[in-house]
C-alpha positions as a Markdown table, in Angstrom:
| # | Residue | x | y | z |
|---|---|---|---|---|
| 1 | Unk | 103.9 | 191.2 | 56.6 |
| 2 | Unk | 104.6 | 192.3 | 59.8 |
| 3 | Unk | 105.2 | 196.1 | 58.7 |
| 4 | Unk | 101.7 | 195.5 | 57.4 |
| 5 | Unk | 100.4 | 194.6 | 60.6 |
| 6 | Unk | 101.8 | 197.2 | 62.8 |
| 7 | Unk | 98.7 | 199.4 | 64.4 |
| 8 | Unk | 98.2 | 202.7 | 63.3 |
| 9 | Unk | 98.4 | 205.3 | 65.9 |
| 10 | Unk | 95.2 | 205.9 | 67.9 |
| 11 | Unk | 95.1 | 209.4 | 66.7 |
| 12 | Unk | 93.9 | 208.1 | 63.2 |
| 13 | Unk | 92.1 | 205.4 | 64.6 |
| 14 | Unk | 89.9 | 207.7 | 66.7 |
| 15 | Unk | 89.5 | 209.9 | 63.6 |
| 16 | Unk | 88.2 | 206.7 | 61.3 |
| 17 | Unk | 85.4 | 206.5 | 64.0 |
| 18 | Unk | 84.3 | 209.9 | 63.6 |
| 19 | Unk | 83.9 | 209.5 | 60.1 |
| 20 | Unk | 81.8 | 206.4 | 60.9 |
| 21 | Unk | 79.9 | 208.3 | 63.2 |
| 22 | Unk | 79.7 | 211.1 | 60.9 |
| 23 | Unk | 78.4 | 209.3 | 58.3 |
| 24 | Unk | 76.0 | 207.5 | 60.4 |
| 25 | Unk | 74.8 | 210.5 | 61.9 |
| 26 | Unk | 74.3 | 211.9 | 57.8 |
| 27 | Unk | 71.9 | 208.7 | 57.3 |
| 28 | Unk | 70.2 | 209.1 | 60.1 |
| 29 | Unk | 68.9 | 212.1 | 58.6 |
| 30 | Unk | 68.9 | 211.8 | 55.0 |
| 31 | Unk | 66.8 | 209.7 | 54.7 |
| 32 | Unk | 64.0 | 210.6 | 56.7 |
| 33 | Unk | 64.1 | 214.2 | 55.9 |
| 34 | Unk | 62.5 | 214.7 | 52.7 |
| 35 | Unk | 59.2 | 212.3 | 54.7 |
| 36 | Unk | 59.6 | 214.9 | 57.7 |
| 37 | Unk | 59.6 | 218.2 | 56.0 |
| 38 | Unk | 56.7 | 217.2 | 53.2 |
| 39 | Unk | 54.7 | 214.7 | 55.6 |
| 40 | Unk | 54.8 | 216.3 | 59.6 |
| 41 | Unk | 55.4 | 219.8 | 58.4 |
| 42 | Unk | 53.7 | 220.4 | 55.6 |
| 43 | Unk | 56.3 | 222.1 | 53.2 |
| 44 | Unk | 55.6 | 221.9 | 49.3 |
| 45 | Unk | 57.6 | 220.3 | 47.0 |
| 46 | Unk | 59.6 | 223.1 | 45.7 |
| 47 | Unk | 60.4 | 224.5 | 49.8 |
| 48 | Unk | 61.4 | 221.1 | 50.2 |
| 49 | Unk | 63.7 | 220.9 | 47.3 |
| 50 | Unk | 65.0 | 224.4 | 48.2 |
| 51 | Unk | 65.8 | 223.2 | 51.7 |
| 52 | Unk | 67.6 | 220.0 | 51.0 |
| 53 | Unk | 69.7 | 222.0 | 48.0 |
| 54 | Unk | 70.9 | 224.2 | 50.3 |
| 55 | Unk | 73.0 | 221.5 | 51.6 |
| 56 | Unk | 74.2 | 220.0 | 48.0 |
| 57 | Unk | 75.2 | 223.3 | 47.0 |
| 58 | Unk | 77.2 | 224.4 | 50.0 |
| 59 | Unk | 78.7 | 220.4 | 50.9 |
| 60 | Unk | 79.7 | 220.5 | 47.3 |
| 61 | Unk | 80.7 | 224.2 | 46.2 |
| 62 | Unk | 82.5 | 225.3 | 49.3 |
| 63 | Unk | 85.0 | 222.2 | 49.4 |
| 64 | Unk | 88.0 | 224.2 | 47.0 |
| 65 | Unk | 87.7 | 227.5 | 49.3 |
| 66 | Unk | 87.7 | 225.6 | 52.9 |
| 67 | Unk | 90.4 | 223.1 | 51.4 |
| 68 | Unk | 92.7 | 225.9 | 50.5 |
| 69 | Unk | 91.5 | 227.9 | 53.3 |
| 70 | Unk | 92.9 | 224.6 | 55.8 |
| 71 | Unk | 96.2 | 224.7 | 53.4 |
| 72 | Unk | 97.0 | 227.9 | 55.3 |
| 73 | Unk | 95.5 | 227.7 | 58.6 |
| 74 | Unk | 95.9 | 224.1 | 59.3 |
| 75 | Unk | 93.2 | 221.5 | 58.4 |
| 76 | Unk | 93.1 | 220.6 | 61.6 |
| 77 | Unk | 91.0 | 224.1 | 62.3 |
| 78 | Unk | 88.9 | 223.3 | 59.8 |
| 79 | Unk | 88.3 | 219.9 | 61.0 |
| 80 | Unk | 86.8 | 221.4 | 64.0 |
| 81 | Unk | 85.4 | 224.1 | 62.4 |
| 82 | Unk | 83.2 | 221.5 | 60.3 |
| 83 | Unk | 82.2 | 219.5 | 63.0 |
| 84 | Unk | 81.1 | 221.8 | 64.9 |
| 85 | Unk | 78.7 | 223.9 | 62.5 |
| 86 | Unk | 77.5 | 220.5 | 61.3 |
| 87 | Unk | 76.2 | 219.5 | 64.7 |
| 88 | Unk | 74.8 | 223.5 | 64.9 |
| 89 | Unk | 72.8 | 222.4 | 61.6 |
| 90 | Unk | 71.8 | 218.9 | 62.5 |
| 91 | Unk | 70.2 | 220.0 | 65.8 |
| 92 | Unk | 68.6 | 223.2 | 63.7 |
| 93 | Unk | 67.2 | 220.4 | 61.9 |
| 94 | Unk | 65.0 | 219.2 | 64.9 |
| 95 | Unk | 65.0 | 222.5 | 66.8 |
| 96 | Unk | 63.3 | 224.9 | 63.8 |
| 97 | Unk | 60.1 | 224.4 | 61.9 |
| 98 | Unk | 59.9 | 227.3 | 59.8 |
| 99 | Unk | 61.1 | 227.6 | 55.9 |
| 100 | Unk | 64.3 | 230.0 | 56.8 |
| 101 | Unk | 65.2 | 228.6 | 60.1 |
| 102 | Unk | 65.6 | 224.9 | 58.3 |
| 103 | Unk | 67.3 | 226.6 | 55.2 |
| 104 | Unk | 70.1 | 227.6 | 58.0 |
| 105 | Unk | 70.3 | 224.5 | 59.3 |
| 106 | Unk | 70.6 | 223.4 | 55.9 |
| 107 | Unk | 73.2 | 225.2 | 54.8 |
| 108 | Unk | 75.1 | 224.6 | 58.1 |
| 109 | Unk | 75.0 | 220.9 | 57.5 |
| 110 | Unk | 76.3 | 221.5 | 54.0 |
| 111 | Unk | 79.1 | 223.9 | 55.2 |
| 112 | Unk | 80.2 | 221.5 | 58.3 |
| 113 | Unk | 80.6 | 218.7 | 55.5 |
| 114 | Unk | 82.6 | 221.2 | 53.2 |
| 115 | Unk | 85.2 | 222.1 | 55.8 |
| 116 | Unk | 85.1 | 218.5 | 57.6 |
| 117 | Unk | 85.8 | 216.7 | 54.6 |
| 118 | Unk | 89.1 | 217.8 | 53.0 |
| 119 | Unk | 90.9 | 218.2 | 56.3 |
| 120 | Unk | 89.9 | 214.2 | 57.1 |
| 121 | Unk | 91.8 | 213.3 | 53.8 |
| 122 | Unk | 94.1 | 215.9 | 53.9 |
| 123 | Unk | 95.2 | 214.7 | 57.8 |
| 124 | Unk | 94.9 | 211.0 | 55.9 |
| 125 | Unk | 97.2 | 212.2 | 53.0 |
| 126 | Unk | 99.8 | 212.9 | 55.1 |
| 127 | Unk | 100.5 | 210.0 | 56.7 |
| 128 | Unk | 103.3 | 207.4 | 55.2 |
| 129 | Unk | 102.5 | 205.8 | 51.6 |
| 130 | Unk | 102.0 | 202.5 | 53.7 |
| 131 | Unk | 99.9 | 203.3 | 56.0 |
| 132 | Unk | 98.2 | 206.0 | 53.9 |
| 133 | Unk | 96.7 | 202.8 | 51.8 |
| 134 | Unk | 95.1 | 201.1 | 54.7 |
| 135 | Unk | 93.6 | 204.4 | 56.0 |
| 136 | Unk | 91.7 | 204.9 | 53.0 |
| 137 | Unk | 90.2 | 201.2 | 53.2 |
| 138 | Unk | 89.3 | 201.5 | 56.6 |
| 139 | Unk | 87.9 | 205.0 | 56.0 |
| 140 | Unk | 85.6 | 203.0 | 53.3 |
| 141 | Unk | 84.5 | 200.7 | 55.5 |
| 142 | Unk | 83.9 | 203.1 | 58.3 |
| 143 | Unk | 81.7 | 205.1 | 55.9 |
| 144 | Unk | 79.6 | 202.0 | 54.4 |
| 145 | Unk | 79.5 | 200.9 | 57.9 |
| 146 | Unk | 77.5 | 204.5 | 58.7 |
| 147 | Unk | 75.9 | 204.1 | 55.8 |
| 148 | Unk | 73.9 | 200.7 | 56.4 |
| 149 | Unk | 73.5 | 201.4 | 60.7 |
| 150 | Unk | 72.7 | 205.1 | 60.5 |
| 151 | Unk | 69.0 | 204.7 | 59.3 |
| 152 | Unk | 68.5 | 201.9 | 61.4 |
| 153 | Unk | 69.5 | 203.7 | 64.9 |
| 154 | Unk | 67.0 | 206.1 | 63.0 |
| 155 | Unk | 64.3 | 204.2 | 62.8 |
| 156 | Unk | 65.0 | 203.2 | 66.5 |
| 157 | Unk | 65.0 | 206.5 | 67.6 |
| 158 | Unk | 62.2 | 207.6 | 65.7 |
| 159 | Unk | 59.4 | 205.7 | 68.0 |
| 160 | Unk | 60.1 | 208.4 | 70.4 |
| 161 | Unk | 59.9 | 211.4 | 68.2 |
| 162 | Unk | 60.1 | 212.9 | 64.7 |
| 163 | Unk | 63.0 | 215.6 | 65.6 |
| 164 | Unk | 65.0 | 212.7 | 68.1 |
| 165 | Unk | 67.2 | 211.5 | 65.2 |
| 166 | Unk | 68.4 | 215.0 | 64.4 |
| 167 | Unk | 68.9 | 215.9 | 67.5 |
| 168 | Unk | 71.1 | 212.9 | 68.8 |
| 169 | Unk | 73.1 | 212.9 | 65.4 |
| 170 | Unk | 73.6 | 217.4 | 66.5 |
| 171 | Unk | 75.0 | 215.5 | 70.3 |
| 172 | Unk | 77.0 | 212.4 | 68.7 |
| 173 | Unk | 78.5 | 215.3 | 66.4 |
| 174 | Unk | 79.5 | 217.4 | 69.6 |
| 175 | Unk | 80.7 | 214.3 | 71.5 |
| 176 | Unk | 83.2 | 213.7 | 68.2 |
| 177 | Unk | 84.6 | 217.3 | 68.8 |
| 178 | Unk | 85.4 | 216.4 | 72.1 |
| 179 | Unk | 86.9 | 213.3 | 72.1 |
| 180 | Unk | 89.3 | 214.3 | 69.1 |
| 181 | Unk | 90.1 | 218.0 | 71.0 |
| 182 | Unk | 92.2 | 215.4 | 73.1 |
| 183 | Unk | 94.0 | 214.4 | 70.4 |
| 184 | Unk | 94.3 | 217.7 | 68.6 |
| 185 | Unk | 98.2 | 218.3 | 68.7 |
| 186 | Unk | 98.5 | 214.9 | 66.7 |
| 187 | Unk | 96.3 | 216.1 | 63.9 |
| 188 | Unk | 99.1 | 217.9 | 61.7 |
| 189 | Unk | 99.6 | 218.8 | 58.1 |
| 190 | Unk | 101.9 | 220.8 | 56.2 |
| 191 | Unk | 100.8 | 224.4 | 55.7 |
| 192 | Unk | 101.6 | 226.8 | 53.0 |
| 193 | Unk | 102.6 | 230.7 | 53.0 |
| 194 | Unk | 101.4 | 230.8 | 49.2 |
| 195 | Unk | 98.4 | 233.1 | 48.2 |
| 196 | Unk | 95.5 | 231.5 | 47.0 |
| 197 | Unk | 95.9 | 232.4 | 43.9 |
| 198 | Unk | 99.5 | 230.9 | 43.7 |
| 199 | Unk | 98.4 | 227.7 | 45.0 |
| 200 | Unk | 95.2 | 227.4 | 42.4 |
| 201 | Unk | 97.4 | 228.2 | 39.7 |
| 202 | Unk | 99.8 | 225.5 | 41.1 |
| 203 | Unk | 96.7 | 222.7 | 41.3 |
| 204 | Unk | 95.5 | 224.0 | 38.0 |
| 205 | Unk | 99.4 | 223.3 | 36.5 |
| 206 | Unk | 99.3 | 220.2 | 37.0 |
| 207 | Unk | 98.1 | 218.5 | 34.0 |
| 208 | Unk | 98.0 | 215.1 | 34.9 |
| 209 | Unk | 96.2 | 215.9 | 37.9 |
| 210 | Unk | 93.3 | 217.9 | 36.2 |
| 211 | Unk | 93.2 | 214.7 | 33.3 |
| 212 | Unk | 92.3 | 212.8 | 36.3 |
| 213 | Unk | 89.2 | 214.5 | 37.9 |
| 214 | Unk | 88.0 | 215.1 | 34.5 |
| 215 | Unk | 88.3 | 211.5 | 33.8 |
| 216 | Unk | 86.9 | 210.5 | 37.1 |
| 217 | Unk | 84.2 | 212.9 | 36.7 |
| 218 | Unk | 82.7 | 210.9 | 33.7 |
| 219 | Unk | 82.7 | 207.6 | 36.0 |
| 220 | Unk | 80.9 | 210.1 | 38.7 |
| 221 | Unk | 78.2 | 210.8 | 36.4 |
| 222 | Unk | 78.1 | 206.6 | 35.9 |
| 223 | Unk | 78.5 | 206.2 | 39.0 |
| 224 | Unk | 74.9 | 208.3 | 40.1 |
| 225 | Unk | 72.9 | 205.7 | 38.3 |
| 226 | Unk | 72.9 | 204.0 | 41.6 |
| 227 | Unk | 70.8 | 206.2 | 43.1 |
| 228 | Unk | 69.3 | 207.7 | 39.5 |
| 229 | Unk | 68.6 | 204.6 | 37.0 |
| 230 | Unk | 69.0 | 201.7 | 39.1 |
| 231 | Unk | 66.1 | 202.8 | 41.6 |
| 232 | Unk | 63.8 | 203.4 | 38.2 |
| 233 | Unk | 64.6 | 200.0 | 37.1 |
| 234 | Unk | 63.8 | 198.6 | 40.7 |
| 235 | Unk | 59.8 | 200.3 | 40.3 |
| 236 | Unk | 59.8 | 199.3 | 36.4 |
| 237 | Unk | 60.3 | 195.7 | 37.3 |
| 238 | Unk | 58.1 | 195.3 | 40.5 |
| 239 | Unk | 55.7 | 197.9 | 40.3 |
| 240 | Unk | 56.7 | 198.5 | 44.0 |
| 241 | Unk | 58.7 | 201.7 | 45.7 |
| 242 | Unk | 59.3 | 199.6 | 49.0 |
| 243 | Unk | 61.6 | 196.9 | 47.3 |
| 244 | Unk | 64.5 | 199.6 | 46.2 |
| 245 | Unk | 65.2 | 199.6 | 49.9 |
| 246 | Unk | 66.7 | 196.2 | 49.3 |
| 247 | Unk | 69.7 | 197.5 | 46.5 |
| 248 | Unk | 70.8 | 199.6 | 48.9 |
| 249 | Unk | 71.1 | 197.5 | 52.1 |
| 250 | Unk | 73.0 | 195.3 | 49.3 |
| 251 | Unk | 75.4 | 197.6 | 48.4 |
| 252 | Unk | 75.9 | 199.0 | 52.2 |
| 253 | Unk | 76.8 | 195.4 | 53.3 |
| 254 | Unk | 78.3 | 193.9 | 50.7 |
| 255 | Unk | 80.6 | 197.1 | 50.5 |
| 256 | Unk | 81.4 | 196.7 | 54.1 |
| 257 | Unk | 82.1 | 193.0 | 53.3 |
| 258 | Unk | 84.3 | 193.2 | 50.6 |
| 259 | Unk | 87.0 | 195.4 | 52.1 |
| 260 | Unk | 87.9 | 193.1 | 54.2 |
| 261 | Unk | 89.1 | 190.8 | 51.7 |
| 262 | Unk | 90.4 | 193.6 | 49.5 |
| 263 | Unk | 92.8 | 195.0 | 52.2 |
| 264 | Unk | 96.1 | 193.3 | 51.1 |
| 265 | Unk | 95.1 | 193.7 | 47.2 |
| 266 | Unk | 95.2 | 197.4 | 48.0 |
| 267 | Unk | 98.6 | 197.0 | 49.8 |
| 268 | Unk | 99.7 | 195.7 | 46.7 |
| 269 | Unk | 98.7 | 197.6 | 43.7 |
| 270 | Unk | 99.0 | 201.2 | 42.5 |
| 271 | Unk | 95.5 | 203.3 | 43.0 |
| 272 | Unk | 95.1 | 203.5 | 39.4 |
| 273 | Unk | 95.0 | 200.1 | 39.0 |
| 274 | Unk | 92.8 | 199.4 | 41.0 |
| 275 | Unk | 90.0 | 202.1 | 39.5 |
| 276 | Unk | 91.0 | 200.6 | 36.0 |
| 277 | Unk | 89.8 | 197.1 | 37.5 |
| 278 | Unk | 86.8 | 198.1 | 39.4 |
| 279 | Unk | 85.7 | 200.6 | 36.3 |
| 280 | Unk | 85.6 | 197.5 | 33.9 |
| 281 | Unk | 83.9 | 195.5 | 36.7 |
| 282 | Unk | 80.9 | 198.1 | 37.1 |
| 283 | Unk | 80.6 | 198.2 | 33.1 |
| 284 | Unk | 80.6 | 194.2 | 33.1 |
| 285 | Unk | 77.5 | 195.5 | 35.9 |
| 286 | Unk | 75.6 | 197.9 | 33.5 |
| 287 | Unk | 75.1 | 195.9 | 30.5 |
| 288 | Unk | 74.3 | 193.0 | 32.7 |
| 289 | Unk | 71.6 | 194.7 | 34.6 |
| 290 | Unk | 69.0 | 194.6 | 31.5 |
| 291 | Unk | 69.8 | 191.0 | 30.5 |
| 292 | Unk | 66.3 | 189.4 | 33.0 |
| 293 | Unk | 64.0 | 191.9 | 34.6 |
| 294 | Unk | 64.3 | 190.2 | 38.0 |
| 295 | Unk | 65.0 | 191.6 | 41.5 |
| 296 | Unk | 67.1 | 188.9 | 42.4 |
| 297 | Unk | 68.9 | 189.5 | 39.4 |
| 298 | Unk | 69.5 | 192.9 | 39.8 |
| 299 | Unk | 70.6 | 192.3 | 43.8 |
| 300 | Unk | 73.1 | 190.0 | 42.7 |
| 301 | Unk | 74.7 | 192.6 | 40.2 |
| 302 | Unk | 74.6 | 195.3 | 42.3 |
| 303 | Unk | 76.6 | 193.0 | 44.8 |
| 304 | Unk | 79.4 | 192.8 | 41.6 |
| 305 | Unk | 78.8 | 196.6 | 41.0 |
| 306 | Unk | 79.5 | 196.8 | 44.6 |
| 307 | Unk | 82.7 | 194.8 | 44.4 |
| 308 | Unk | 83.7 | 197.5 | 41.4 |
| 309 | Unk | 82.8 | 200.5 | 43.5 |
| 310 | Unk | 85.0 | 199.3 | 46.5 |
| 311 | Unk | 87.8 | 199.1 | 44.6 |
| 312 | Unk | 87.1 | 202.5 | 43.2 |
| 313 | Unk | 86.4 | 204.8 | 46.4 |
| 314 | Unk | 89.1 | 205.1 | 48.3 |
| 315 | Unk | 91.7 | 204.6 | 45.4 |
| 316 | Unk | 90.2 | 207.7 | 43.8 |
| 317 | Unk | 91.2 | 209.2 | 47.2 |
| 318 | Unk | 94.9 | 207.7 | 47.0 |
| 319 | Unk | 95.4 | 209.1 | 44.1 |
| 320 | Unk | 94.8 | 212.5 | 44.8 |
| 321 | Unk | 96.9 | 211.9 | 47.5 |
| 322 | Unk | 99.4 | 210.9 | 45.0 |
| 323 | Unk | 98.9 | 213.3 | 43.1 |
| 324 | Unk | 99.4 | 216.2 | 45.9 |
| 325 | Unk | 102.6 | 214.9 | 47.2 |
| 326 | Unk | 101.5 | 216.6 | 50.2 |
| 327 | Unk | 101.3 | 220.3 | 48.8 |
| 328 | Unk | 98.3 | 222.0 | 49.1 |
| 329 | Unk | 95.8 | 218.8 | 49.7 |
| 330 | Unk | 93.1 | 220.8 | 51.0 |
| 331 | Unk | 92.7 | 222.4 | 48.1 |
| 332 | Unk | 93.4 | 219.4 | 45.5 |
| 333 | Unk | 91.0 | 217.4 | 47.6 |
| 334 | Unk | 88.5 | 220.6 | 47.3 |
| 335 | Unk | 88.7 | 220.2 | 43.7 |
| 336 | Unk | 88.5 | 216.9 | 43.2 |
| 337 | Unk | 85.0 | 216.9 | 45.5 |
| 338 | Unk | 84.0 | 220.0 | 42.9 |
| 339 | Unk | 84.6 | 217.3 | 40.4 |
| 340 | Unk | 82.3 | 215.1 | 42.0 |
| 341 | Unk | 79.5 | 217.2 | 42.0 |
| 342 | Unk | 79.5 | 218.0 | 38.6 |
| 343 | Unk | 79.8 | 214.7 | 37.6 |
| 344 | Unk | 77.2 | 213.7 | 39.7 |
| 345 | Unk | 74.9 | 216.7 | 38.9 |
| 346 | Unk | 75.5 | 215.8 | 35.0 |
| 347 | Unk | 74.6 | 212.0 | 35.8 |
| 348 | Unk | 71.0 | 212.7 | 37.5 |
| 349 | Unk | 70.3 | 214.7 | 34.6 |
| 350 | Unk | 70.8 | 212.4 | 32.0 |
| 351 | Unk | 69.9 | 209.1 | 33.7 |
| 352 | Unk | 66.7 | 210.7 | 34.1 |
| 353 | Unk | 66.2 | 211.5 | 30.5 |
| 354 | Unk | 67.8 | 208.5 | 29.5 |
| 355 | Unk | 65.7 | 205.7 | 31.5 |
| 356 | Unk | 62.4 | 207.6 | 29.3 |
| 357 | Unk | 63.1 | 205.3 | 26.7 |
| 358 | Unk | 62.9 | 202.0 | 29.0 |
| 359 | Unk | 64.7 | 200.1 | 26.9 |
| 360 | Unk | 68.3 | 198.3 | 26.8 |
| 361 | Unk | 70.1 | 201.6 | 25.4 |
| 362 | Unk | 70.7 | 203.5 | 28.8 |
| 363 | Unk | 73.1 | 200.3 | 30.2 |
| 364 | Unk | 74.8 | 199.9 | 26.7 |
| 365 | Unk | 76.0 | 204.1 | 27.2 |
| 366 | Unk | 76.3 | 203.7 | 30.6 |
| 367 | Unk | 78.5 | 200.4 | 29.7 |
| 368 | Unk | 80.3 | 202.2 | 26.8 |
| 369 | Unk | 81.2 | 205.8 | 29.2 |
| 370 | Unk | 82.8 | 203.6 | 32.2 |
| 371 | Unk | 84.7 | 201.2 | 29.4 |
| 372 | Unk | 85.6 | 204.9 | 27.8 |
| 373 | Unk | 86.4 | 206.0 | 31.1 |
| 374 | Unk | 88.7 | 203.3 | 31.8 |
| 375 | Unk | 91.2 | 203.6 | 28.6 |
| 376 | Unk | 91.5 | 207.1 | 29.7 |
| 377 | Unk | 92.6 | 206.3 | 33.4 |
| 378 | Unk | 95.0 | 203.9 | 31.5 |
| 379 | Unk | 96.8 | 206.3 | 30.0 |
| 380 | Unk | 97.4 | 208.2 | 33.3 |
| 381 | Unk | 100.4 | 207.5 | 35.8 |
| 382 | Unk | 101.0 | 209.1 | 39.2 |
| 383 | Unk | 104.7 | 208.5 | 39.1 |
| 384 | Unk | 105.1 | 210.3 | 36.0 |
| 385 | Unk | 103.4 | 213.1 | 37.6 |
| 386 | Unk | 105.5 | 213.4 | 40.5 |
| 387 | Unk | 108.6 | 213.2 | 38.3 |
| 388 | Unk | 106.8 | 216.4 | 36.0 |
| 389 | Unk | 106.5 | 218.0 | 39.4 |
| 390 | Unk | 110.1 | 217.6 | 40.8 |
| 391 | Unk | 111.7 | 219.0 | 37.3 |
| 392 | Unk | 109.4 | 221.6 | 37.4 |
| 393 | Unk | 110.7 | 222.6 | 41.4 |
| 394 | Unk | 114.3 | 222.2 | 40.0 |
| 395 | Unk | 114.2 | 224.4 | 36.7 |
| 396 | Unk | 111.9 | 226.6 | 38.3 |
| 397 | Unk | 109.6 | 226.3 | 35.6 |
């Protein structure tokens, strides 16, 4: 107990903040953007679709190349890389009102978020295997904690003007770079001398590690039906956009809730035993979701959903970390965000297809995927990977 309670070094601590503050600062603008490009400045659908994609596809593409690209130069470059082009993009939010200018600040957002990313988990996946566990909770409840107060300091901030959220999440960005420039020496990871090619071929070697995103990229596509299906569902029952608001504020909070609770259980248990629980947790969530068509209903499963996803998040993080073993984490944590995306990208597609039919059948898949999902993370094991890893360094294999 008391090794659990000892502090973690103010370094990391300042670094958990950012991500709070970079997260808030994301959802201060997310969500209001799509209202202020189509609604204040006129755009059609498709610019405005082209402008916000410009961010998915660089935030989610680019993640492998800046990951590796930190391997070699030190991810604590590309921390400060990202944060500073993100803050370039969120101001060009509020600064530009013309198509190409907010494309750039677009894809500046999306860039900032590719490099900032993997050298925040990379710098995390460095540290101790006991402290590495709580720094993945607290980074989860810094992020939910963005998450639920960024669009409300939005909403604050947008009595005074449209463009004042972007621009004060562009400044909070550049305070960020300043306060951890003062801390820079601390930020340290290992480094490698390997061409890329070397080190892909290294990530790509390792089996168990590539059964893993691909696993975790099913629950990814599962996992988008919170923001895909569950929404639908919200309108289908009450006829009324305004009331999906409510699913998310209980997921924000009860996320940030549960974690505190949740700590010691992740001091205790292996990070793939913990996605195994909360998977069967948010497939228990799925096929309950259809059983009344009632908001209140639905809130109170997405608070167990919730309780599934926080048990999922930052163990899917822990064990990438486990699976790294501290080589080349840029670029597994790169691939494992690839991963994401493509899970996510094949989940909006087919929970929009599948909620056509209104009926029961689109929670009994998405029940029957996570439960499938599940039995193949069960047959995974990080410590067998490591052990595969350490023969192969020793018969050169």
């Amino acid at each position: 107990m008391k090794e659990y309670q000892e502090k973690l070094p103010i370094h990391i601590k300042i670094l958990i903040v950012s991500a709070f503050l970079m997260n808030a600062g994301t959802f201060m603008v997310s969500p209001f953007l799509v209202v202020y490009l189509s609604i204040t400045l006129k755009f059609t659908p498709i610019e405005v679709g082209t402008i916000i994609s410009a961010n998915l596809i660089c935030g989610r593409a680019l993640p492998i190349v800046t990951g590796l690209l930190g391997d070699r130069i030190s991810h604590r470059i590309t921390l400060f890389i990202g944060i500073a082009i993100r803050a370039a993009g969120f101001i060009g939010y509020g600064v530009f009102t013309d198509f190409w200018g907010l494309i750039c600040a677009s894809a500046l957002t999306g860039i900032g978020g590719a490099f900032y990313d993997p050298s925040v988990t990379s710098i995390f996946a460095t540290q101790d295997a006991k402290n590495r566990k709580r720094i993945f909770t607290y980074l989860n409840q810094a992020l939910n904690a963005g998450a639920v107060l960024g669009p409300l300091f939005a909403a604050l901030l947008l009595g005074i003007d449209a463009t004042t959220p972007f621009i004060i999440s562009g400044l909070v960005l550049v305070c960020i770079f300043v306060t951890l420039f003062m801390f820079n020496k601390h930020f340290k990871t290992q480094t490698t001398t390997n061409n890329v090619l070397k080190s892909i071929k290294e990530i790509i070697g390792n089996k168990a590690y590539l059964k893993y995103i691909s696993a975790m990229m099913l629950f990814w596509a599962m996992f988008a039906q919170l923001t895909i299906s569950i929404p639908i569902h919200v309108f289908n029952i009450t006829q009324n956009e305004k009331y999906i608001s409510f699913i998310f504020i209980a997921n924000g909070i009860t996320g940030l809730i549960f974690m505190f609770f949740l700590r010691k259980y992740f001091e205790k248990h292996e990070a793939l035993h913990l996605i195994k629980i909360g998977m069967l947790i948010c497939a228990a969530s799925f096929i309950l979701i259809p059983l009344t068509h009632s908001l209140v209903w639905l809130v109170l499963i997405i608070v167990v959903f919730t309780l599934g996803e926080t048990l999922i998040l930052p163990s899917s993080d822990m064990a990438v970390a486990d699976y790294c073993q501290g080589n080349n984490t840029g670029g597994y944590f790169g691939l494992f965000e690839f991963s994401f995306a493509g899970g996510t990208l094949i989940g909006n597609y087919a929970g929009m297809w599948l909620m056509e039919m209104d009926s029961i059948y689109p929670w009994v898949i998405y029940c029957g995927i996570t439960c499938f999902t599940c039995w193949l993370i069960s047959r995974l094991n990080t410590k067998q990977n490591v052990a595969s890893l350490n023969m192969e360094k020793e018969t050169g294999v």
